[in-house]
C-alpha positions in Angstrom: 135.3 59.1 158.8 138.7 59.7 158.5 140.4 56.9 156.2 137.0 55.5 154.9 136.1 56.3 151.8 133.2 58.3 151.4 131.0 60.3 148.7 129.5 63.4 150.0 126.2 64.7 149.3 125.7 68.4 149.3 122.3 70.3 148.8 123.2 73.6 146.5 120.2 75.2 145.1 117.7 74.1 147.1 114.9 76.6 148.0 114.8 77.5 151.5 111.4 79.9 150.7 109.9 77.9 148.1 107.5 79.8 145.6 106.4 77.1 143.4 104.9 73.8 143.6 108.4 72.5 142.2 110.5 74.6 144.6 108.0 73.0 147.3 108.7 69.5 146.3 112.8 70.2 146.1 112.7 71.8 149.4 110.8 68.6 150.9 113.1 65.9 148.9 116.0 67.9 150.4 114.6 67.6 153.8 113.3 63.9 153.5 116.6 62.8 152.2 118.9 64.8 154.5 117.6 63.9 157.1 117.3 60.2 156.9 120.8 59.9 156.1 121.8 62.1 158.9 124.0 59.2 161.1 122.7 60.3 164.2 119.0 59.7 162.4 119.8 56.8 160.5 121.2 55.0 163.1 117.8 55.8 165.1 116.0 54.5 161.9 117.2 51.4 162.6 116.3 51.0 166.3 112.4 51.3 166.1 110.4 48.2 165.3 108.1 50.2 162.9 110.4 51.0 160.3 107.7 52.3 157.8 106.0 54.6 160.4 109.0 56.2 161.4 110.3 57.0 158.0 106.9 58.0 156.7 106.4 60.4 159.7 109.4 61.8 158.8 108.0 62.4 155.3 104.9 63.8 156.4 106.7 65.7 159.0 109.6 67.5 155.6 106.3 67.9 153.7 104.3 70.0 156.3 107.9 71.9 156.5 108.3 72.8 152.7 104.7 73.7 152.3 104.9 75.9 155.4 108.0 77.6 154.3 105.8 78.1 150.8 103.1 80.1 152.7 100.5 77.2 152.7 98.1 77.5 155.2 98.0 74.0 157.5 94.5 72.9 156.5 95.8 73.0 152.5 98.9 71.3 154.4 96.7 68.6 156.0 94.7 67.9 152.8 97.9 67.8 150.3 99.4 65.4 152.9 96.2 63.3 154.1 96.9 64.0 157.7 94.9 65.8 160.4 95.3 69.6 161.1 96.3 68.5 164.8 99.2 65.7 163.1 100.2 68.4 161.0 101.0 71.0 163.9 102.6 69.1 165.5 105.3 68.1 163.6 105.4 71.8 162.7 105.7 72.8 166.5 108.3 69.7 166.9 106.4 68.2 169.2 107.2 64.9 167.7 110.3 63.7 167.4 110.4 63.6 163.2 109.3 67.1 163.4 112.2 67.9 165.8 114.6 66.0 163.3 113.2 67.6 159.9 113.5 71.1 162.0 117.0 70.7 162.5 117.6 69.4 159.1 116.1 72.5 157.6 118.4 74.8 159.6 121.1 72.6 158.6 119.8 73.4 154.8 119.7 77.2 155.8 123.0 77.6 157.0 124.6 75.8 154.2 126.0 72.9 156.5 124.1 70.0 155.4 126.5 67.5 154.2 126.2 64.0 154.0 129.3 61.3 153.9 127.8 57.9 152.6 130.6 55.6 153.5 131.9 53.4 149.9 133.1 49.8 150.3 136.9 49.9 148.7 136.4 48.1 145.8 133.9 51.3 144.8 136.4 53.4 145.1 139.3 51.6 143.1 136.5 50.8 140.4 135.6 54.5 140.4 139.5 55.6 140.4 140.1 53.2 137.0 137.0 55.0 135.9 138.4 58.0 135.8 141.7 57.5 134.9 140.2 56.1 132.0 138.0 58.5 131.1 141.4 61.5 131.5 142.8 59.0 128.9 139.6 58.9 126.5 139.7 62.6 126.9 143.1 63.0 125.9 142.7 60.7 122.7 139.8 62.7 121.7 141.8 65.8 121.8 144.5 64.2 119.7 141.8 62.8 117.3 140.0 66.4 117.1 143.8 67.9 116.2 144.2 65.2 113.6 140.6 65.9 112.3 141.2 69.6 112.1 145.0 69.3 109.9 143.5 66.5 107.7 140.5 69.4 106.9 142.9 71.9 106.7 144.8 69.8 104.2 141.5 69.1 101.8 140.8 72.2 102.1 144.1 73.6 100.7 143.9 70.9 98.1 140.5 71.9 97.1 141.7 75.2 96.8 145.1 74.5 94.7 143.1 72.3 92.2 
């Protein structure tokens, strides 16, 4: 992506052994998300004629994941999911392709390397860059503002005290 503008999307924090129902549901929104908008997956995303199914195997497929990182056992897996014990396996075994792909996302995860680029059109990135220049300036006034604020109380507050 050299040249392109891009924002990348990192993944810090998230729970690779999760202990709580939260940490279950962060480590599953990690994987669902990273892995869709992995380019080699999102480009396959785009090839299959049953959009919905693929991307709601590969849900099924991140939430088996985090719940089996959690310790949950596959039947509570297949219930919390609706799925069958057999569906749940093998996404867990990677026998299907999402499985594969949420597999290798999680490893990703583990390691630390899963980063996404989402390419920005250019006019994103020139409104972000006037963003932020004005927001150093806004900063800057405030500070300026805060100094004035603080002499003009100092200034009372000696008058206060000489009356």
């Amino acid at each position: 992506m050299s040249g392109e503008a891009h924002v990348e999307l990192e993944f810090p924090g998230v729970p690779i052994r999760p202990t709580s129902a939260r940490e279950v549901r962060e480590l599953e929104i990690a994987l669902i998300i990273g892995t869709i908008l992995r380019p080699d997956v999102f480009q396959e995303i785009l090839q299959p004629r049953e959009f919905t199914t693929w991307v709601d195997s590969l849900a099924v497929a991140a939430g088996a994941l985090a719940r089996e990182k959690a310790g949950y056992p596959i039947s509570k897996i297949a219930e919390e999911l609706g799925r069958s014990e057999t569906t749940i396996r093998n996404h867990l075994q990677g026998k299907t392709k999402a499985g594969q792909l949420v597999k290798e996302t999680y490893e990703m995860l583990k390691r630390g390397k899963l980063k996404i680029a989402i390419p920005l059109p250019a006019s994103t990135v020139e409104e972000y860059e006037k963003l932020k220049e004005k927001v150093n300036e806004l900063e800057e006034e405030n500070k300026k503002l805060k100094e004035k604020l603080e002499t003009v109380k100092k200034t009372l507050q000696d008058l206060l005290e000489s009356l």
